[in-house]
Residue, then its C-alpha position, 0 to 999 in steps of 0.5 A: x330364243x327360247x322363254x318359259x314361263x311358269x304358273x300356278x304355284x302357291x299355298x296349300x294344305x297337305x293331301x291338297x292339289x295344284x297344277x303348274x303350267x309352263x308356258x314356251x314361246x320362241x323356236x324350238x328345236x325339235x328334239x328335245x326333253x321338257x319337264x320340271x324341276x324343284x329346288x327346296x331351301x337349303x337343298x340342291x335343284x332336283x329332276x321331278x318329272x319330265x318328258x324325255x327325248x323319246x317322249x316317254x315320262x320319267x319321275x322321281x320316286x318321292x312323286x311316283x303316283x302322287x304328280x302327273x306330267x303333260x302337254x300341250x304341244x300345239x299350245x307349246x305347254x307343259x303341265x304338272x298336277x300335283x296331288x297328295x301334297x306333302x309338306x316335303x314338296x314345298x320348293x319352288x318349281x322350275x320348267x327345264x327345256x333341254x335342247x339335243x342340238x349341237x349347242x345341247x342348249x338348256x333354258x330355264x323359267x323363273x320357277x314359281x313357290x309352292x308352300x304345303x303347309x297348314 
């Protein structure tokens, strides 16, 4: 069973940073796509960024040369800088592993609140 488990949400003004982690633990099948979604009050869950199963990187538009998307894979860690905060980012943010097995299993974290405000 997989868990993913995410950090370092929180406040912070617009034009500031952040970086959330992700965290995976349990068997990982080995072709796979890993990334980050958001869900903001009152709007449905969207793809932020991710990396795909070929290993390329994929972005929404609206955080196209603002958020960076990395990993760790021997730590089995999944990152995401965000910088050039907006107010229109604040959501909570979610890790997305995507499993290409015969199931096509997704899990899920928790998410964590990020708040740009000032």
């Amino acid at each position: 069973q997989v868990q993913l488990v995410e950090s370092g949400g929180g406040l912070v003004q617009p034009g500031g940073s952040l970086r959330l982690s992700c965290a995976a633990s349990g068997t990982i099948f080995s072709i796979n796509a890993m990334g980050w979604y958001r869900q903001a009050p009152g709007k449905q869950r969207e793809l932020v960024a991710t990396f795909t199963r070929i290993g390329t990187t994929y972005y929404t538009d609206s955080v196209k040369g603002r958020f960076t998307i990395s990993r760790d894979n021997a730590k089995k860690m999944v990152y995401l800088q965000m910088n050039i905060l907006k107010p229109e980012d604040t959501a909570v943010y979610y890790c997305n592993l995507h499993e290409y097995s015969s199931s096509q299993r997704d899990y899920w974290g928790k998410g964590t609140l990020v708040t740009v405000s000032s």
